[in-house]
C-alpha positions as CSV (number, residue, x, y, z in Angstrom):
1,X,243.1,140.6,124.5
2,X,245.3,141.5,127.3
3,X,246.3,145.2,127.7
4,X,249.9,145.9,126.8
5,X,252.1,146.0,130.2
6,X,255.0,148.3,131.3
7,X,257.9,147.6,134.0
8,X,260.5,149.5,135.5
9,X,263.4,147.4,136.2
10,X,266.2,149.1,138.4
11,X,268.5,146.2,138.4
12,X,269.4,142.6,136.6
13,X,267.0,140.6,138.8
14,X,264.0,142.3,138.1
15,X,265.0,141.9,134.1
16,X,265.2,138.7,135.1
17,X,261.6,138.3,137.1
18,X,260.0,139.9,134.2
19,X,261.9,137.3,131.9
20,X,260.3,135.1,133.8
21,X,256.9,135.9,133.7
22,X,256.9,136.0,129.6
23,X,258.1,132.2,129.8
24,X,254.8,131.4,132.4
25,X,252.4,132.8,129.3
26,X,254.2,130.8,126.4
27,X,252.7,128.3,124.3
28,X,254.0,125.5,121.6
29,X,254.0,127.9,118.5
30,X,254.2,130.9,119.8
31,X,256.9,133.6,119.0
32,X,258.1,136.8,121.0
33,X,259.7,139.3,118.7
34,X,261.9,141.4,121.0
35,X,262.8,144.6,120.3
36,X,265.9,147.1,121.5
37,X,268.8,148.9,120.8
38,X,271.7,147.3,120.6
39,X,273.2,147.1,124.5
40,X,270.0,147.4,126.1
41,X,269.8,143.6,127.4
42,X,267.8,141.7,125.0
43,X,270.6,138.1,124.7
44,X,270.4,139.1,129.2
45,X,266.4,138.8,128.7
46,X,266.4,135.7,126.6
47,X,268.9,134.2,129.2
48,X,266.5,134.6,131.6
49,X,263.5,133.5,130.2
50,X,265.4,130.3,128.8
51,X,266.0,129.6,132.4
52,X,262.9,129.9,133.6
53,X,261.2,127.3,130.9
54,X,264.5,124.9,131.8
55,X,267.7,125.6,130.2
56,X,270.4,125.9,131.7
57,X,271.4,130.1,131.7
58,X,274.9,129.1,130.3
59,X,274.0,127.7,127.6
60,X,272.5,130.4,126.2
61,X,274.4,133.1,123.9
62,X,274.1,135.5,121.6
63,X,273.5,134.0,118.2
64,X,274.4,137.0,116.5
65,X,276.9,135.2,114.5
66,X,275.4,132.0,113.4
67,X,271.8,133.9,114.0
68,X,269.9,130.8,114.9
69,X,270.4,128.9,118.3
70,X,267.9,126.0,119.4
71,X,267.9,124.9,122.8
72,X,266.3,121.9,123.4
73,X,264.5,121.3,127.0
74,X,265.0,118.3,128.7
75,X,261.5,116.6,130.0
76,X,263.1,116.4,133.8
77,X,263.6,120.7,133.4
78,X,260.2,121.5,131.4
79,X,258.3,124.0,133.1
80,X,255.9,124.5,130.7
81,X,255.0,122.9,127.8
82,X,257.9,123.9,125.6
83,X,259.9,121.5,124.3
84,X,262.5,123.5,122.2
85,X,263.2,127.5,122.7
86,X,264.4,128.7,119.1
87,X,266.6,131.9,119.4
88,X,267.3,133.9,116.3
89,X,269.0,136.9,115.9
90,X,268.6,138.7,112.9
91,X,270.8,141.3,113.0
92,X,273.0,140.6,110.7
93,X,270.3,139.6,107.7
94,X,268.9,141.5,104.8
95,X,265.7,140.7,105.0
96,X,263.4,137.3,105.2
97,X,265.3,135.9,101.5
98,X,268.6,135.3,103.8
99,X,266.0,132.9,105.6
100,X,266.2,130.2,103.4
101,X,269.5,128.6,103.7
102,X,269.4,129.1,107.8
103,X,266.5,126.0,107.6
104,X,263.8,128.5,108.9
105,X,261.4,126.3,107.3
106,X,262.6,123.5,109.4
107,X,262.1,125.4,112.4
108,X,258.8,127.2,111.5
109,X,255.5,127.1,109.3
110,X,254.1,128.7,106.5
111,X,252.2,131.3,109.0
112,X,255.5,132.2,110.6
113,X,254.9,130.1,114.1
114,X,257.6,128.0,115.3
115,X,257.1,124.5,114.8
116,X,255.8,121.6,116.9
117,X,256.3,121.7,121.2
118,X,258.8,125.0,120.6
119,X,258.7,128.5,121.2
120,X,260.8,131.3,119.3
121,X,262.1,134.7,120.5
122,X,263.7,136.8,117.6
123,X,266.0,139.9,118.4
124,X,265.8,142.7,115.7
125,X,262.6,141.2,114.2
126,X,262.0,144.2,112.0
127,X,264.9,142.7,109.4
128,X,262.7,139.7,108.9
129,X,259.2,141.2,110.0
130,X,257.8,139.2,106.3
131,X,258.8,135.8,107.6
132,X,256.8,136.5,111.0
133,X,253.3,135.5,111.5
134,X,250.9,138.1,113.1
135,X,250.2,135.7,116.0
136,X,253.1,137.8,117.9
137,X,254.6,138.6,121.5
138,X,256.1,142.2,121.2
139,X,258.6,142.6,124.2
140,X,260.5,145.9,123.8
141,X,263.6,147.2,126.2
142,X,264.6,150.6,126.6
143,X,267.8,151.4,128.8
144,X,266.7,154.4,131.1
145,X,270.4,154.2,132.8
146,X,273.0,152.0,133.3
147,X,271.3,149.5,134.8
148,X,267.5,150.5,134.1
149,X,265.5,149.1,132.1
150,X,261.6,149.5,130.5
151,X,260.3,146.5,129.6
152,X,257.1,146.7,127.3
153,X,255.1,143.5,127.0
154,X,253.0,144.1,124.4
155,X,250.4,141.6,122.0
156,X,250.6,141.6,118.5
157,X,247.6,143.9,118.0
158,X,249.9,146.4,120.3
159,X,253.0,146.3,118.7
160,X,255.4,148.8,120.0
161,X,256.2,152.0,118.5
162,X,259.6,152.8,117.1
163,X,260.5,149.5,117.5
């Protein structure tokens, strides 16, 4: 199992680079649960890691709101193997029961891995830690100024603390 990593970003771009590198170790199935306060970057770090497997940076928002957002990747702007990136945001929920009528079972199986050629990142995945397999990418951000951030890149047998 790879050691948990730690990066210093001064600026945006390197955000971004290290957005990047998460895509280039996804799998079909795999989920990132990303942790953060809110304001520390973590609909900026989806954006870039969305690019990097293929979709378009636009496209990409918050789904704080509706809390799910699929993104499906055209074949011509796969980079990887990854079909569908799967972006929830569970911010707003209770707890796994508010699940149900979001068609989380559509989207994921019974051991809490997205479903088929996708890959999932969730933003406050604490609210619905039940609903989340163990199989898990921890990726924490800590703001350390106003454009600083820590990024902590962690497996699930690392999970990060307080987060």
């Amino acid at each position: 199992m790879p050691a948990p990593q730690t990066f210093d970003c001064p600026d945006l771009d390197a955000t971004l680079r290290v957005a990047a590198r998460v895509a280039a170790s996804l799998t079909p199935g795999c989920v990132i649960a990303l942790h953060g306060p809110m304001g520390a970057g973590k609909t900026t770090f989806v954006r870039g890691l969305a690019a990097a497997l293929g979709v378009a940076p636009a496209l990409v928002s918050s789904p704080t709101f509706v809390v799910i957002n699929t993104y499906p990747i055209a074949p011509a702007a796969r980079k990887a193997n990854i079909d569908l990136l799967i972006h929830v945001d569970a911010y707003r929920l209770s707890g796994s029961d508010d699940l149900d009528s979001l068609g989380w079972e559509r989207l994921f199986d019974e051991q809490g891995r997205a479903r088929g050629n996708a890959a999932a990142i969730i933003e406050w995945p604490q609210k619905i830690a039940a609903a989340i397999g163990r199989d898990v990418t921890h990726v924490k951000i800590t703001p350390v100024g106003e454009s600083s951030r820590r990024i902590e890149w962690n497996t699930a047998a690392n999970p990060p603390a307080n987060g």
